[in-house]
MMTF fields as JSON, N, C-alpha, C and O atoms, coordinates in Angstrom:
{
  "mmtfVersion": "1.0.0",
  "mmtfProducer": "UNKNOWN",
  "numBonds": 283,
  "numAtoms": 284,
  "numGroups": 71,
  "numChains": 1,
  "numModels": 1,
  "chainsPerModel": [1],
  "groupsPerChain": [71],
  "chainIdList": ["A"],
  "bondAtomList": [4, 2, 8, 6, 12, 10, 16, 14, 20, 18, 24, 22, 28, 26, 32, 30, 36, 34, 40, 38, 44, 42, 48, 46, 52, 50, 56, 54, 60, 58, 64, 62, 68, 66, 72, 70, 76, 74, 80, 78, 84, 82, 88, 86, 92, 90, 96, 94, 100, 98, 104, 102, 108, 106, 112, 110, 116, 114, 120, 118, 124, 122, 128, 126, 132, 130, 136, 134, 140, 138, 144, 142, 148, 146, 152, 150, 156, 154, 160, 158, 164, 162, 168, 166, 172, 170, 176, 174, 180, 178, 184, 182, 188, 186, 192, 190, 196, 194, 200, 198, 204, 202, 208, 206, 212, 210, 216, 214, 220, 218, 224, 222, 228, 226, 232, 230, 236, 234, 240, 238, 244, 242, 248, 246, 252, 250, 256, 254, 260, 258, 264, 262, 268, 266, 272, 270, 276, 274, 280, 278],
  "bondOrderList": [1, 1, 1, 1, 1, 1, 1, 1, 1, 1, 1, 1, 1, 1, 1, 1, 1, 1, 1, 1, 1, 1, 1, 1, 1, 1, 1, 1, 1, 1, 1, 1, 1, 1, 1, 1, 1, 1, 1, 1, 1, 1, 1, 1, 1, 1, 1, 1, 1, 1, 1, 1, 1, 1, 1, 1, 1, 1, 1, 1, 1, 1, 1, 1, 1, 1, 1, 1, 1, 1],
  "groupList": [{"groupName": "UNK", "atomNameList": ["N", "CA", "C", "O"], "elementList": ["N", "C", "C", "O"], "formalChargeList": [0, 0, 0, 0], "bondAtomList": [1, 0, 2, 1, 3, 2], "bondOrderList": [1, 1, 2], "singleLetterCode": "X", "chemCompType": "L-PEPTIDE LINKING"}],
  "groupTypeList": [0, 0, 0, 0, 0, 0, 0, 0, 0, 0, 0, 0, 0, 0, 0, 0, 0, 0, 0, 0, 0, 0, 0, 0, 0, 0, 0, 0, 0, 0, 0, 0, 0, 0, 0, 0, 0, 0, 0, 0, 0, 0, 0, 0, 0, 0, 0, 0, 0, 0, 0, 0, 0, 0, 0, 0, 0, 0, 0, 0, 0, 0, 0, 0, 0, 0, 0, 0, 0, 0, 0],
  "groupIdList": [1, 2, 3, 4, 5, 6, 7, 8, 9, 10, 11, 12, 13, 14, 15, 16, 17, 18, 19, 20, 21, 22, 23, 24, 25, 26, 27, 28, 29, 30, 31, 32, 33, 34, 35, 36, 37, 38, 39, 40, 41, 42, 43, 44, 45, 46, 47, 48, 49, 50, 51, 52, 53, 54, 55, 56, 57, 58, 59, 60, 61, 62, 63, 64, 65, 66, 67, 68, 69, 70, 71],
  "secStructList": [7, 7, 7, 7, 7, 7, 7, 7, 1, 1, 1, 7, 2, 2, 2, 2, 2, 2, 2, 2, 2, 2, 2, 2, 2, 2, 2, 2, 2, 2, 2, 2, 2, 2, 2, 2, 1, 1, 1, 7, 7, 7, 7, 1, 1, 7, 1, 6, 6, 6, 2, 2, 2, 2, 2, 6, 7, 7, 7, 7, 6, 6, 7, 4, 4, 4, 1, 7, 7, 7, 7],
  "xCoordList": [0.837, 0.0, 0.88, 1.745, 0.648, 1.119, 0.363, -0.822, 1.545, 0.746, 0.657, 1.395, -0.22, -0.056, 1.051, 1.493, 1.468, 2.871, 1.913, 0.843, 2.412, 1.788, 1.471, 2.252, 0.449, -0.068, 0.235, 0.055, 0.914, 1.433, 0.375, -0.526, 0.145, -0.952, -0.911, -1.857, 0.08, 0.814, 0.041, 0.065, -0.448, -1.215, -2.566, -2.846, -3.054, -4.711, -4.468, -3.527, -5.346, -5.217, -5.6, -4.847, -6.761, -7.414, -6.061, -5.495, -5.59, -4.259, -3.194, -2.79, -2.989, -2.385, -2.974, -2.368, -4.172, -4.737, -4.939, -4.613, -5.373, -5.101, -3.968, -4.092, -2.591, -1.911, -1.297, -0.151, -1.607, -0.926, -1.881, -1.386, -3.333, -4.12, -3.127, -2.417, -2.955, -2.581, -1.193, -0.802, -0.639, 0.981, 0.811, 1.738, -0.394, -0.427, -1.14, -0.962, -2.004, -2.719, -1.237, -0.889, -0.584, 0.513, 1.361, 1.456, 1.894, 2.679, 1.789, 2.509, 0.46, -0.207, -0.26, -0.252, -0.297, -0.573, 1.065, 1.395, 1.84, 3.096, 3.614, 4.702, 3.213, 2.871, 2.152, 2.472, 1.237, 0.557, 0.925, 0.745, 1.547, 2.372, 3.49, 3.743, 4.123, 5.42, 5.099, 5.71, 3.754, 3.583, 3.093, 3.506, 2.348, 1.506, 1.553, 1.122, 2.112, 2.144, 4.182, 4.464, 4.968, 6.761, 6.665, 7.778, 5.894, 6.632, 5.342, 4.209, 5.927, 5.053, 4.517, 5.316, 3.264, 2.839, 2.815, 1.994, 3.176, 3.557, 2.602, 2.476, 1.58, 0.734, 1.667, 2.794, 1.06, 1.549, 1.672, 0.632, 2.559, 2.141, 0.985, -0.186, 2.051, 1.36, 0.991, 0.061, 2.088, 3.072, 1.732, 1.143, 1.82, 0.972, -0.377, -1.207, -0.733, -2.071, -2.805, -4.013, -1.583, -2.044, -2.21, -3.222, -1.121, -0.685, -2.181, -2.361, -3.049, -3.764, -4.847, -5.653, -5.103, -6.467, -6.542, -7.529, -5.323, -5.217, -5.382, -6.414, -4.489, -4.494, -5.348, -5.262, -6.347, -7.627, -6.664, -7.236, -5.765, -4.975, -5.655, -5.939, -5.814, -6.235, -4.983, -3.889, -5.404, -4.217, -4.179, -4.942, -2.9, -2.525, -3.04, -2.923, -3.714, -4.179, -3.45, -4.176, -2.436, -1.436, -1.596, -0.863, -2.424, -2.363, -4.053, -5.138, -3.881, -4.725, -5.794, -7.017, -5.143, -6.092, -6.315, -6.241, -6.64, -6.595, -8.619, -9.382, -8.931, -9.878, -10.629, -10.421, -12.014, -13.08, -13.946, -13.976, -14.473, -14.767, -16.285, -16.299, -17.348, -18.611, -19.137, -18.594, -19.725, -19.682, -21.181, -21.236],
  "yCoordList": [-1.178, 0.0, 1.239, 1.39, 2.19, 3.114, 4.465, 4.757, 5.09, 5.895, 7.758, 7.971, 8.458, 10.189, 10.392, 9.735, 11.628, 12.462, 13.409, 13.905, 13.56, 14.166, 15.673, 16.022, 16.595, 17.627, 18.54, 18.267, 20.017, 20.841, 21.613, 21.506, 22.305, 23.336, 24.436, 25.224, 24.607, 25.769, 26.455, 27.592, 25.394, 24.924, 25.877, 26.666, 25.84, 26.254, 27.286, 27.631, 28.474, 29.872, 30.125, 30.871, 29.647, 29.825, 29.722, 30.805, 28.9, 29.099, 30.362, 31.265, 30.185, 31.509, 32.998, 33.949, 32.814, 34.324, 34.191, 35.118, 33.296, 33.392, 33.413, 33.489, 33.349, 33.724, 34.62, 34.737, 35.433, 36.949, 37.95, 38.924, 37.588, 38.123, 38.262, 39.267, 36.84, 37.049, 37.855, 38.522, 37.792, 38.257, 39.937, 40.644, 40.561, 41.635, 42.044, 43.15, 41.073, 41.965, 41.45, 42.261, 40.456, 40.669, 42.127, 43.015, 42.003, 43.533, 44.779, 45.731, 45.067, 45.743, 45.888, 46.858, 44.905, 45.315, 45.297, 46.003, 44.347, 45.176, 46.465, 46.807, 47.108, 48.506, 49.727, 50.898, 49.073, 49.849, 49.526, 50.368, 48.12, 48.216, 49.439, 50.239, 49.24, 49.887, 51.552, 52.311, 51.717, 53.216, 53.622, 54.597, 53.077, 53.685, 52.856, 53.211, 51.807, 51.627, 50.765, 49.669, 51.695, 51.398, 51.998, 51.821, 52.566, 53.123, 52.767, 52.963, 51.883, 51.671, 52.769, 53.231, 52.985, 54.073, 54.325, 53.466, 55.199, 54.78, 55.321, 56.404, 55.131, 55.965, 56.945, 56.594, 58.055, 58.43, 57.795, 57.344, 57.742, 57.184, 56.082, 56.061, 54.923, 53.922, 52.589, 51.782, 52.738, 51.8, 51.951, 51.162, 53.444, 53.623, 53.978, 54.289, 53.964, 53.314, 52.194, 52.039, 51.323, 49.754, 49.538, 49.031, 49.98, 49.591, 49.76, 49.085, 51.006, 51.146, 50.5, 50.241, 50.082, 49.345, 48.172, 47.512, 47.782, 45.88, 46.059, 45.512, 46.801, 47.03, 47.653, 47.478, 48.54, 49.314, 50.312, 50.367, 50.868, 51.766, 53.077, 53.088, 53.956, 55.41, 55.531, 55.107, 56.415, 56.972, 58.328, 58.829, 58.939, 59.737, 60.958, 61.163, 62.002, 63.309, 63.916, 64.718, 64.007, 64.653, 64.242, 64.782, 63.282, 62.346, 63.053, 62.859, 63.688, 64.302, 63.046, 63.183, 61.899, 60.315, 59.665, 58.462, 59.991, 58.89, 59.136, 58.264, 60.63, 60.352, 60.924, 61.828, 59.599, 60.244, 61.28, 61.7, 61.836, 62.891, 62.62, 62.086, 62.903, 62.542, 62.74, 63.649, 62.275, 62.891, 63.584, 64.107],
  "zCoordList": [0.0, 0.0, 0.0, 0.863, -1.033, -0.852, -0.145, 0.014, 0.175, 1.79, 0.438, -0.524, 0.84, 0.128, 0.974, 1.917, 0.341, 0.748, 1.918, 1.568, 3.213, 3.776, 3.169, 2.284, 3.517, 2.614, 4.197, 5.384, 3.258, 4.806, 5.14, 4.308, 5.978, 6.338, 5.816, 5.799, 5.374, 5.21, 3.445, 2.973, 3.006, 1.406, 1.625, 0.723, 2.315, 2.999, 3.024, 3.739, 2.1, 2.227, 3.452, 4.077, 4.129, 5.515, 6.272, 6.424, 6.651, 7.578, 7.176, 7.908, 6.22, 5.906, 6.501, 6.994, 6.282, 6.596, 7.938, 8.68, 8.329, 9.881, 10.609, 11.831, 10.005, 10.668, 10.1, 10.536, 9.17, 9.007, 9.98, 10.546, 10.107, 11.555, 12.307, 12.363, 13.209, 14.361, 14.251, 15.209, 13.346, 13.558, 13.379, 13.773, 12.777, 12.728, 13.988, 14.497, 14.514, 15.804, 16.758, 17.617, 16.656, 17.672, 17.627, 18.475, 16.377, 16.576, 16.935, 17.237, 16.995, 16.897, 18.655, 19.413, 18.791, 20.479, 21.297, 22.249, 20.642, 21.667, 21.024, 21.485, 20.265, 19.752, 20.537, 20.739, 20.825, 22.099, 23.438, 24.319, 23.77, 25.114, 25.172, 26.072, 23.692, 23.814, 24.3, 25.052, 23.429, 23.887, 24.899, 25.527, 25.131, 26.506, 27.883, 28.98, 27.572, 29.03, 29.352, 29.836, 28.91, 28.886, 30.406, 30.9, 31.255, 32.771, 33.401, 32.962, 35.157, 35.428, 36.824, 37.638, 36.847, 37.461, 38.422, 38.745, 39.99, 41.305, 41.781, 41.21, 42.772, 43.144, 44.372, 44.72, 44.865, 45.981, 47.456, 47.936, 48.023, 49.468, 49.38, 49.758, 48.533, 48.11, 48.899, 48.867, 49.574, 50.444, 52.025, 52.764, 51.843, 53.483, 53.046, 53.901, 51.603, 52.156, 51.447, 51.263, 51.036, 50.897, 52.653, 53.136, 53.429, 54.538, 55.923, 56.937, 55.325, 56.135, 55.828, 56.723, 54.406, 54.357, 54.195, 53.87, 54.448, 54.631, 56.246, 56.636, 57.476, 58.39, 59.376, 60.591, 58.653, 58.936, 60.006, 61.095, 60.002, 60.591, 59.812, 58.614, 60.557, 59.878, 59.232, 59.605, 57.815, 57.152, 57.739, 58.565, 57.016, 57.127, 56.636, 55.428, 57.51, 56.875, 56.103, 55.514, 55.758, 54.577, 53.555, 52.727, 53.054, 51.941, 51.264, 51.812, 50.265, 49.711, 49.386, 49.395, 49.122, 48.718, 49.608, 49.358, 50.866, 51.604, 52.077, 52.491, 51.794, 51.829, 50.604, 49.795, 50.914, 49.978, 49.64, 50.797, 49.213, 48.696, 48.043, 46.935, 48.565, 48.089, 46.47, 45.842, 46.077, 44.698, 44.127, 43.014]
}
């Protein structure tokens, strides 16, 4: 018995176009990593008031964020 020559995927326009998609939405989005989010953002007196609301310690009145503000 003779066996077909295996047939590549690579033949299938459908595979093709699906992966020039993905390779364009890939660059497309570490494109927009690269721009907008390359630095990462520190909040102020971040440290003390993760620290107070895991801890329920009052924060600190100096901290323009520590309180809310009704809206």
């Amino acid at each position: 018995m003779s066996k077909a020559a295996p047939r590549s995927p690579w033949r299938l326009p459908l595979v093709r176009e699906i992966t020039a998609i993905l390779l364009i939405k890939l660059a497309l989005l570490l494109g927009i990593k690269a721009i907008w989010f390359d630095q990462p953002t520190l909040p102020e007196n971040g440290t003390e008031r993760l620290d107070s609301h895991l801890f329920s310690r009052p924060a600190t009145p100096s901290s323009p964020l520590a309180e809310e503000t009704p809206r």
